[in-house]
C-alpha positions as CSV (number, residue, x, y, z in Angstrom):
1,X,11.5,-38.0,27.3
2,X,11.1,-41.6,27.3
3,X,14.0,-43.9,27.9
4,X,16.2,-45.7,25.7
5,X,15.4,-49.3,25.2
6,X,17.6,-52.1,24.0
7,X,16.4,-54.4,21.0
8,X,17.4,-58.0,20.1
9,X,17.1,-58.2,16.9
10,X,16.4,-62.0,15.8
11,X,17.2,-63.0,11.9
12,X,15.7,-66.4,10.6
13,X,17.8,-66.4,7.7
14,X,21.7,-67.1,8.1
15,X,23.4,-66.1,4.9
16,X,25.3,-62.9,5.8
17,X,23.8,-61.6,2.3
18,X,20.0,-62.3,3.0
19,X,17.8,-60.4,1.9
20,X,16.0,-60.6,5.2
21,X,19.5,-60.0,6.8
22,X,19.6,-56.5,5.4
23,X,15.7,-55.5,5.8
24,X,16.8,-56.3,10.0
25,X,19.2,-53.6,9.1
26,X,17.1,-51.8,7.2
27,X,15.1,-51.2,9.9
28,X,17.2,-50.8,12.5
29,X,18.8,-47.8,10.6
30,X,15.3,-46.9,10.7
31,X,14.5,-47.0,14.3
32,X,14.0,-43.7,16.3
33,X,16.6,-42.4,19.0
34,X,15.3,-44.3,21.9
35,X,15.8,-47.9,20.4
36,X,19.0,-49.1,20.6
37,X,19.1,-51.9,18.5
38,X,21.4,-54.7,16.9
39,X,21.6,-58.2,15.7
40,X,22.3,-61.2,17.6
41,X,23.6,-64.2,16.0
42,X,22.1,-67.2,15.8
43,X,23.8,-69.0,13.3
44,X,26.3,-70.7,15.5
45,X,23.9,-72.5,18.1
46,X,24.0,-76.0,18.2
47,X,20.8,-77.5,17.9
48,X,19.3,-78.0,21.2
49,X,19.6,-81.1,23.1
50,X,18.6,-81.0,26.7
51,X,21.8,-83.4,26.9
52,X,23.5,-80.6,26.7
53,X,21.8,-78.5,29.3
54,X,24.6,-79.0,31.6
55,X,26.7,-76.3,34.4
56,X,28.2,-75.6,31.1
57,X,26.0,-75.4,28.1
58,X,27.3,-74.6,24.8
59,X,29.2,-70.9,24.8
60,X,26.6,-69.9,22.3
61,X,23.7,-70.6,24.1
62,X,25.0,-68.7,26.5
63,X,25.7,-65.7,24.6
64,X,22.4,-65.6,23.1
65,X,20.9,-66.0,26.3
66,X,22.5,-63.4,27.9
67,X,21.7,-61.0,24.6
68,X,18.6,-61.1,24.5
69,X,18.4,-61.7,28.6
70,X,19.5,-58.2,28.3
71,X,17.3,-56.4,25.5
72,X,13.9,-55.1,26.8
73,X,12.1,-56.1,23.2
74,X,12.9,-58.5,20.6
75,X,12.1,-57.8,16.7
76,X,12.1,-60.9,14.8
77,X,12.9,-60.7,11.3
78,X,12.1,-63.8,9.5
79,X,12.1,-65.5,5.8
80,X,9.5,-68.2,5.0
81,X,10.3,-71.9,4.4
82,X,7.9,-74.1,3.5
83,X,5.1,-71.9,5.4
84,X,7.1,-71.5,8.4
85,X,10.2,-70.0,10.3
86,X,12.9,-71.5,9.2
87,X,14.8,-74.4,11.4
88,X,17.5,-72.0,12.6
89,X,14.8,-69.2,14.3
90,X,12.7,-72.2,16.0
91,X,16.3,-73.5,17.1
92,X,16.9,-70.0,18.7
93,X,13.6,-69.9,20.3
94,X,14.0,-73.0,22.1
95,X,17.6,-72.3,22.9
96,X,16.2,-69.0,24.4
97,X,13.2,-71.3,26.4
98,X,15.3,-73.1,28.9
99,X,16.1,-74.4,31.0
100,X,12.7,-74.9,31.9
101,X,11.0,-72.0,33.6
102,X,13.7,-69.6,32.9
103,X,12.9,-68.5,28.9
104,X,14.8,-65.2,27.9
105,X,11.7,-64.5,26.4
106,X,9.5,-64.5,29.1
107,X,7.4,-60.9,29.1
108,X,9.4,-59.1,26.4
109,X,7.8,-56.9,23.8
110,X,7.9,-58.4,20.6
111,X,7.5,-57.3,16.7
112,X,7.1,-60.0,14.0
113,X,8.5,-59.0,10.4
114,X,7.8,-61.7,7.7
115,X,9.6,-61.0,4.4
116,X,9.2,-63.2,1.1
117,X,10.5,-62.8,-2.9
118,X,6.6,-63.7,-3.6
119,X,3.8,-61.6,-2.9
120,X,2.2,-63.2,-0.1
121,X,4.5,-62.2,2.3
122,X,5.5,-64.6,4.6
123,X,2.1,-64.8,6.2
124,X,2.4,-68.5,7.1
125,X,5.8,-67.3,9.0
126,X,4.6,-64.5,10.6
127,X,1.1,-66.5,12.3
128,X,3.5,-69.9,13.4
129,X,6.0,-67.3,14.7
130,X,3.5,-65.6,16.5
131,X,2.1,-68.8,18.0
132,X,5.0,-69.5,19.9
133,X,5.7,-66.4,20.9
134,X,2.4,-66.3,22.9
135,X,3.6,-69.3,24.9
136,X,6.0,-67.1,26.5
137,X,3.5,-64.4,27.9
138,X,5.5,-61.9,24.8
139,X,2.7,-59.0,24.3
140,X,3.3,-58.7,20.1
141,X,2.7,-55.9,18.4
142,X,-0.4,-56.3,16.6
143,X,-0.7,-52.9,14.1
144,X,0.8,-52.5,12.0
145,X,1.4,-55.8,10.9
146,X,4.3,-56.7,8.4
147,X,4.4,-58.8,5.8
148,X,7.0,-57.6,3.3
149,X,6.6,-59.1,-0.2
150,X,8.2,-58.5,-3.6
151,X,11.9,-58.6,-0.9
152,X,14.2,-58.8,-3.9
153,X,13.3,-56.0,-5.9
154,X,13.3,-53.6,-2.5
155,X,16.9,-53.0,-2.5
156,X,19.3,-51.8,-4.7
157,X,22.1,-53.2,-6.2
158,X,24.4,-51.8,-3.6
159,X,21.6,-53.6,-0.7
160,X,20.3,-50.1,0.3
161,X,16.8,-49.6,0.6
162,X,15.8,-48.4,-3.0
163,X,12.7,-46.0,-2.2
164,X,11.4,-43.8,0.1
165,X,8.5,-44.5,0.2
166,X,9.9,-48.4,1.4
167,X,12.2,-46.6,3.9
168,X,9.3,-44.2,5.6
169,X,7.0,-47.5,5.5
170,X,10.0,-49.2,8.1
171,X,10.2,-46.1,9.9
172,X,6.9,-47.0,10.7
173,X,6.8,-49.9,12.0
174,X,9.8,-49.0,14.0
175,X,8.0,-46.1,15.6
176,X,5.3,-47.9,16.4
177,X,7.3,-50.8,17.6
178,X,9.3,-48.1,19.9
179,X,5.8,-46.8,21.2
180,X,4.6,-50.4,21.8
181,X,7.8,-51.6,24.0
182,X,6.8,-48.3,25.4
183,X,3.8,-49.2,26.8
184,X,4.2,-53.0,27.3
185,X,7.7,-53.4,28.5
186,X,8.6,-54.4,31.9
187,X,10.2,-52.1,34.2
188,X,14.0,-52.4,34.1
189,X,14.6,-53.7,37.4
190,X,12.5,-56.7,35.9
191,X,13.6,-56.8,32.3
């Protein structure tokens, strides 16, 4: 049996109601028994400023860091603005890339999940996303890939997933997310 492996799960959009909020929970419900995963917060870091890369950085980037510092993978569940991530998930990511030469991000599998109302499906998120992810050496799952259009009318009007056939297409990606961190994540002692 294969270990269990801990997930940071990264939200572009902050409004507690998003849509893309609850397909990241969507999918975690979804995830098989050896990913443990959960949502970390990004909502409250302040934007970075190396000024304030001091002995005592900001309390959330420190949290964050230490989150996903932790997690051996990172699933990043993003909207699309304007053909990109939005300006909270690029703030996380460079929060997460310093100080220089110690990134949180360094090495860690990765999953990109782009979600849009329209029908393209966040394709220009996923791709930029993607791009920066490379920087940090992050192996990304390539198959299957994810862009999730038509977002609104996937949940009901409780914000469960409203088919089956949506909530075996997660189950999916989360198994072979689970298989990918599998054979691409670094051994703990170096996670």
């Amino acid at each position: 049996m294969s270990r269990t492996y801990k997930v940071a799960v990264l939200v572009g959009s902050l409004r507690q109601d998003s849509h893309t909020r609850k397909l990241a929970k969507a999918m975690i419900a979804e995830a098989p028994a050896n990913i443990d995963a959960s949502i970390v917060e990004i909502g409250d870091l302040p934007l970075y400023n190396e000024d304030l890369e001091t002995d005592t950085p900001p309390a959330a980037w420190t949290r964050m860091r230490e989150q996903i510092g932790a997690a051996d993978a990172v699933l990043f569940v993003t909207p699309e603005y304007n053909r990109s991530v939005p300006g909270a998930l690029k703030n996380a990511i460079d929060v997460g890339s310093r100080p220089w030469g110690e990134a949180v991000f360094n090495g860690k599998p990765a999953a990109v999940v782009a979600a849009s109302p329209g029908a393209v499906g966040a394709f220009g998120a996923n791709h930029h996303l993607r791009q920066s992810l490379v920087f940090f050496d992050m192996p990304v799952m390539g198959q299957p890939e994810a862009y999730i259009g038509n977002l609104f009318g996937l949940f009901d009007e409780t914000g469960a997933v409203a088919s089956d056939e949506t909530r075996a297409f997660l189950r999916t990606i989360m198994d072979a997310f689970a298989n990918w961190i599998e054979r691409t994540a670094l051994p703990a002692s170096e996670g």
